[in-house]
Structure formats: C-alpha cells, structure tokens
C-alpha positions in Angstrom: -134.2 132.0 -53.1 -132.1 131.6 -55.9 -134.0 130.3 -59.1 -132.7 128.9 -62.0 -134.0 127.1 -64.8 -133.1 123.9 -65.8 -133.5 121.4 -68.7 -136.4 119.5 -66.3 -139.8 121.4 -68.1 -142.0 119.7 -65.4 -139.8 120.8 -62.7 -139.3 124.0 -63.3 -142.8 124.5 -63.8 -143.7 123.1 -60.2 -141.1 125.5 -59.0 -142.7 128.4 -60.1 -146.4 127.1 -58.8 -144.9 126.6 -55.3 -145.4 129.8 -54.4 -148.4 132.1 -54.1 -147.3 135.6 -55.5 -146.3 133.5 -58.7 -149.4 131.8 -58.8 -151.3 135.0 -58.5 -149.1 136.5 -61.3 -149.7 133.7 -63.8 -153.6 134.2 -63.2 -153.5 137.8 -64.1 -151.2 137.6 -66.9 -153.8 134.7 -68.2 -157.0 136.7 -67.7 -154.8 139.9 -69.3 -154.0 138.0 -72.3 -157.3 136.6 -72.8 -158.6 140.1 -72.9 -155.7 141.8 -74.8 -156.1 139.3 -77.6 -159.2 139.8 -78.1 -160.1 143.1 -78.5 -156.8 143.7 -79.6 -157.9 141.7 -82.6 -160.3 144.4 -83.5 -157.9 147.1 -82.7 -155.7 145.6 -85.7 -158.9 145.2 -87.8 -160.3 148.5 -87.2 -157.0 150.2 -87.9 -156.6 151.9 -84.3 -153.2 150.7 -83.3 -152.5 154.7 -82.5 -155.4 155.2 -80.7 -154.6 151.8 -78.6 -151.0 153.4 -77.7 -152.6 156.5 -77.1 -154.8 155.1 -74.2 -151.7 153.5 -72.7 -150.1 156.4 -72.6 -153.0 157.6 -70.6 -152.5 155.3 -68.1 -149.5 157.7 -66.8 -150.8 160.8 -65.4 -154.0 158.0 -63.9 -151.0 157.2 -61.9 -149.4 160.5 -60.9 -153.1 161.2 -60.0 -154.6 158.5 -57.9 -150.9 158.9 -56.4 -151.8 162.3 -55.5 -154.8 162.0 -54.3 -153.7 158.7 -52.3 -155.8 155.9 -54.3 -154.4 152.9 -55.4 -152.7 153.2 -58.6 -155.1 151.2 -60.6 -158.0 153.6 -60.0 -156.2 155.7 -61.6 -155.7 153.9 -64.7 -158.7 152.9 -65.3 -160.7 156.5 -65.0 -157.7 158.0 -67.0 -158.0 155.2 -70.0 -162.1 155.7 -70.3 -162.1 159.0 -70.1 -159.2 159.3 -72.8 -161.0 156.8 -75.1 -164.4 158.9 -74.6 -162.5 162.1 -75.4 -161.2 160.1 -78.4 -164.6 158.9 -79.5 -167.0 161.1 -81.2 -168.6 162.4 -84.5 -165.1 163.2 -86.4 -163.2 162.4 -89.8 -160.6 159.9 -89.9 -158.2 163.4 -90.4 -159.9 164.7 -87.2 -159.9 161.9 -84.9 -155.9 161.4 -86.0 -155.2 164.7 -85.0 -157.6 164.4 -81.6 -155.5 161.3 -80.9 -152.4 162.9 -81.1 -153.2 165.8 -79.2 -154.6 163.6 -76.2 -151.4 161.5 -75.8 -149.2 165.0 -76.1 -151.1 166.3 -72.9 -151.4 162.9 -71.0 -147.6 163.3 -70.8 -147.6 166.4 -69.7 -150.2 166.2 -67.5 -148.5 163.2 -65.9 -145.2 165.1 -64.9 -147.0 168.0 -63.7 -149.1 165.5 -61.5 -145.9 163.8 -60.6 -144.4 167.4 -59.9 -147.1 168.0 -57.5 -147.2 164.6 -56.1 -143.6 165.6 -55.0 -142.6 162.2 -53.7 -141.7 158.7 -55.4 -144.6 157.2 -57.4 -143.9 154.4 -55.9 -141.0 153.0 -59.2 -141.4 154.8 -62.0 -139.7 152.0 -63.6 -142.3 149.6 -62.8 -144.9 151.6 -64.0 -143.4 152.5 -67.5 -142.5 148.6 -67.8 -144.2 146.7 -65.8 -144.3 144.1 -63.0 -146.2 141.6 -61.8 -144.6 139.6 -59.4 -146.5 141.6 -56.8 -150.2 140.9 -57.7 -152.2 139.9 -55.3 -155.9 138.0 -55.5 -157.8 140.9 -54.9 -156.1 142.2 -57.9 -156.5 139.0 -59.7 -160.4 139.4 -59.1 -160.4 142.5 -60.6 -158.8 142.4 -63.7 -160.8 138.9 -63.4 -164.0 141.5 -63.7 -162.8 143.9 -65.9 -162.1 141.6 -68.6 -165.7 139.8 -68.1 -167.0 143.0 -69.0 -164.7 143.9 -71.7 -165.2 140.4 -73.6 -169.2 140.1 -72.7 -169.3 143.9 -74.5 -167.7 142.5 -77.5 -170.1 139.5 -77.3 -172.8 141.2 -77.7 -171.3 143.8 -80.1 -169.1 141.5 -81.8 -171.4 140.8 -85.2 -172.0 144.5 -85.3 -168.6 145.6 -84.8 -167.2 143.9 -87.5 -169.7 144.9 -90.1 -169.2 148.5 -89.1 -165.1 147.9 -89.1 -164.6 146.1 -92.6 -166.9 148.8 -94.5 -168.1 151.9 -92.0 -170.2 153.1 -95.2 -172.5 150.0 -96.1 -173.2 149.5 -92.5 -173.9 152.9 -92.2 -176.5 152.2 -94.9 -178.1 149.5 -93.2 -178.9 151.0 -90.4 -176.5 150.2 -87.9 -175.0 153.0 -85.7 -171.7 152.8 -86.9 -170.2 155.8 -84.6 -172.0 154.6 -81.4 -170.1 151.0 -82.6 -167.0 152.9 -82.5 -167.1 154.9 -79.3 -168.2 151.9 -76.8 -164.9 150.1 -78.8 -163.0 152.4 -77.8 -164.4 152.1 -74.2 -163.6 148.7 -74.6 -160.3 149.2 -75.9 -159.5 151.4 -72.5 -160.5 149.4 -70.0 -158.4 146.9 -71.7 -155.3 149.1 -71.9 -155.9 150.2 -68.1 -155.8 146.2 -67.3 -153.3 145.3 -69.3 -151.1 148.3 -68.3 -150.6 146.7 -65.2 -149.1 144.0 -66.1 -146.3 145.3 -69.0 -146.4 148.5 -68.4 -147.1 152.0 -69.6 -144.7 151.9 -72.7 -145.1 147.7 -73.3 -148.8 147.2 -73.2 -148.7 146.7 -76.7 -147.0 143.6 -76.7 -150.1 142.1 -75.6 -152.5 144.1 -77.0 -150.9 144.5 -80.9 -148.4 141.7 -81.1 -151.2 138.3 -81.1 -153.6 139.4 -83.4 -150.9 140.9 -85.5 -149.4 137.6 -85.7 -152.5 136.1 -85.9 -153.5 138.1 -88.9 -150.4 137.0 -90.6 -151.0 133.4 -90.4 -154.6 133.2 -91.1 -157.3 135.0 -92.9 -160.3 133.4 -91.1 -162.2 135.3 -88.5 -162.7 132.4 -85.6 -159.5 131.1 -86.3 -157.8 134.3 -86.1 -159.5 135.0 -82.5 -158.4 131.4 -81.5 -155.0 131.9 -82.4 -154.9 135.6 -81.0 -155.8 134.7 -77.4 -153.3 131.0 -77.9 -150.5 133.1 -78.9 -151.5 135.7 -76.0 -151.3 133.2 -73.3 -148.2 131.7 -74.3 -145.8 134.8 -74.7 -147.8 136.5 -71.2 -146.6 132.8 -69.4 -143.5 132.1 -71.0 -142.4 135.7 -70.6 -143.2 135.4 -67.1 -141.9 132.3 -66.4 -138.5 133.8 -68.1 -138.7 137.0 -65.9 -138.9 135.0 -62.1 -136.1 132.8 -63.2 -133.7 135.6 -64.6 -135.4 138.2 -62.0 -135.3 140.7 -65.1 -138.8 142.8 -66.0 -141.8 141.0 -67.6 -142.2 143.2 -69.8 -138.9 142.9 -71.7 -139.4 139.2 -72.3 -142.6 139.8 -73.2 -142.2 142.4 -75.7 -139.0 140.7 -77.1 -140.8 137.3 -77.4 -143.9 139.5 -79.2 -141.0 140.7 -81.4 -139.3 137.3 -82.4 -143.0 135.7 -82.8 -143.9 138.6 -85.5 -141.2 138.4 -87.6 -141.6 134.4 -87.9 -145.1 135.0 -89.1 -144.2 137.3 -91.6 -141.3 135.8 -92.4 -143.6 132.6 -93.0 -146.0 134.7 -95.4 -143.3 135.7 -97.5 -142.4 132.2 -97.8 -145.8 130.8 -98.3 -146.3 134.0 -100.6 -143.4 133.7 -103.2 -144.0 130.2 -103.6 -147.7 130.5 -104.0 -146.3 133.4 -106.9 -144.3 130.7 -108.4 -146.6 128.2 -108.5 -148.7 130.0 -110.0 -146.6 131.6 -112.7 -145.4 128.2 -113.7 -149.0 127.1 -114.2 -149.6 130.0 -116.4 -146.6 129.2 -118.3 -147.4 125.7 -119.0 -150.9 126.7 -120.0 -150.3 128.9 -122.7 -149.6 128.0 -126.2 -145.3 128.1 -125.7 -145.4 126.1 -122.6 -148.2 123.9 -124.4 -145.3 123.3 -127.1 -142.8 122.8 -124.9 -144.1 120.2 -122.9 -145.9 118.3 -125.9 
C-alpha cells in the first residue's frame, strides 16, 4: 500500500475510509477533539494553560508504570493525570498552586525515567508515546475514549453555569455562595481525564495542540461564549481530521501535522485581530477627528 494524495477530494477521502484501522482512527480523533475543545475552552478562560501541560506531562511516568506493572498503557495515563490534577487541586494562592504545578511536572519526569529504568525493556516506542499515534486504535479503544469524554462533557454540563461564574471573577462568586475551590478541583479532574484521552492520540509533548490551540483561536475570533464553544470543537475536528488525513498519506506522525496546522491556524486568527483591530482604531480616530470643532471646520 502505497498512498498518495491526489487533487480528487472525494477520492481521497473514500481511500482513507476503505479501511478499518483508519476508520477507527478518525472516530477517536473526532471524539478527542470534541472533548479537547471543550474543556480546553475553559482551560484558556480560567488561565490554567500550565497546569493543562502539566497533566500531560503526567501522562509519562502513567506509562513507564502500567508498563511495569504489565497494564495497558492507557491505564496508566489515566490514574497518573487524575491523581496529578488532584495533587494540583486544593485550598492554595494563585503563588502556591504555580509553584505546586511546577513541582509536580519536575517529578513526573523523573519519576517516569526511573519507572522506565526499572521497567528495563522498550516501552513499547518512546517516540510514539512523546508524539503520538493513532493509526493503531482499535474499537475497544474508540469506546473508551468514547466514555471518557461522555463523562468529561456531561461534568461540564452540569458545572458549566457555575464554572464560568467562579472563572471570570473567583471573588463575587465566592460571595454568592458558590464553592468556588470545589469548582476548581473537579475542573481540574476534568481537565485530566481529558489530557489522559487526548494524550493518546498526539502525544505526551503535543496534547496541547488539541487542547490549547481551538479555543485559543477561538477566543481570537470571537468574544461570545456559545459561539466561541461552537467554533472551539469546529476548529478541533478539522485540524484532528485533516492532520490525520495528512499523516496516512505522507505516513509521517499525527501529531506533527497537527500541531503545525494548530500553529498556522493561530497565527491567522491573530493576525486577523490585528487587522480587524487597527482598522477599528482608525475608524474610530477619524470619527473623532471629524467630530470635533477642526475637523467640523474642515469639512464645512
């Protein structure tokens, strides 16, 4: 098998659906993005970008140690993630959780190559897991991240209104009752389970492509709250799909294309707001100038 791509859209689209570890790949990167752009959109809005990369990183040594202890390698990432954002989570300063944060992703890569040490074989590529790959998914996997990302997006349902009081001013939700650092550490549940999901399909050092890059973009373009989420998750899909689509035909990672597509999508959206920015700042100087006495004269 030999793919290439070609200028036929429909074609090369069938090609890839022809066959079932494809198939099962697009699924999970669709139920991944889905999830990533979503509570990645609140990751973004609550300012937690570090603790986000943090979790990833903690997806490592859940490797080396479900290696070691011969589960498969998703257990791993998923008990290391949650228990990383719980350690995270707690009463703390904004000073004090920063330095918690950094202390956590420090010994989650040292505990990952001394688990790896006493592993003592191959964990399985350590290529693969620091960039990802998902040409070998299969359906059971599918079902699970399928499960993992009900729960993550039903949690944010029902936490959702809540969450975003207690994110855009801590102190006046505070005041009205809500429990603004019980809000925070079921996020940042949320936010590792996602990170343990999403993990598997760019990789350790790439999950953020998924999780940062759409509702970064998305928060470029547009100010509104459903609209934002709505773009988040469009954006999500597409650069998950189209990076994949990219990877099988070139037979290069998925996580490069993904992350480099993430890359060129940003920088259009900002790009963009400058744009829209300096000629909003014109506009709006010219108007000033023309209503004031001297631009009054000059136009009469």
């Amino acid at each position: 098998m030999n793919p290439h791509l070609t200028l036929n859209l429909v074609q090369d689209v069938r090609e890839l659906l022809a066959y079932q570890f494809m198939v099962n790949a697009l699924e999970a990167a669709g139920v991944v993005a889905v999830m990533a752009a979503v509570v990645g959109w609140f990751m973004v809005l609550r300012r937690e970008t570090f603790a986000g990369h943090t979790l990833s990183v903690m997806a490592f040594p859940g490797a080396a140690a479900a290696a070691l202890a011969g589960l498969p390698l998703a257990v791993g990432y998923f008990v290391f993630c949650a228990a990383g954002a719980l350690t995270i989570a707690g009463r703390r300063s904004v000073a004090q959780q920063s330095a918690v944060i950094g202390t956590v992703q420090a010994v989650g890569w040292a505990a990952g190559f001394v688990l790896l040490s006493l592993y003592g074989g191959v964990l399985e590529d350590l290529e693969t897991l620091l960039f990802g790959s998902i040409l070998g998914v299969t359906g059971g996997q599918v079902l699970t991240l399928a499960l993992v990302a009900a729960c993550a997006l039903a949690a944010l349902a029902l936490l959702g209104r809540r969450l975003f009081f207690a994110s855009v001013d801590p102190p006046l939700a505070a005041a009205g009752g809500l429990p603004v650092r019980t809000l925070a550490s079921a996020y940042l549940l949320v936010l590792g389970l996602a990170v343990a999901a999403t993990a598997q399909i760019t990789g350790v050092l790439l999950v953020f492509a998924l999780l940062l890059a759409p509702a970064a973009i998305a928060r470029e373009l547009t100010p509104r709250i459903g609209l934002g989420l709505g773009l988040s998750v469009v954006l999500a899909l597409l650069i998950a799909w189209v990076g994949l689509g990219l990877s099988y035909f070139t037979n290069y990672p998925s996580g490069f294309f993904v992350s480099t597509l993430a890359l060129v999508l940003f920088a259009l959206a900002r790009g963009t707001r400058h744009l829209r920015g300096g000629a909003a700042s014109r506009l709006t100087r010219r108007r000033r100038a023309l209503g004031s006495p001297r631009g009054q004269a000059v136009g009469g």
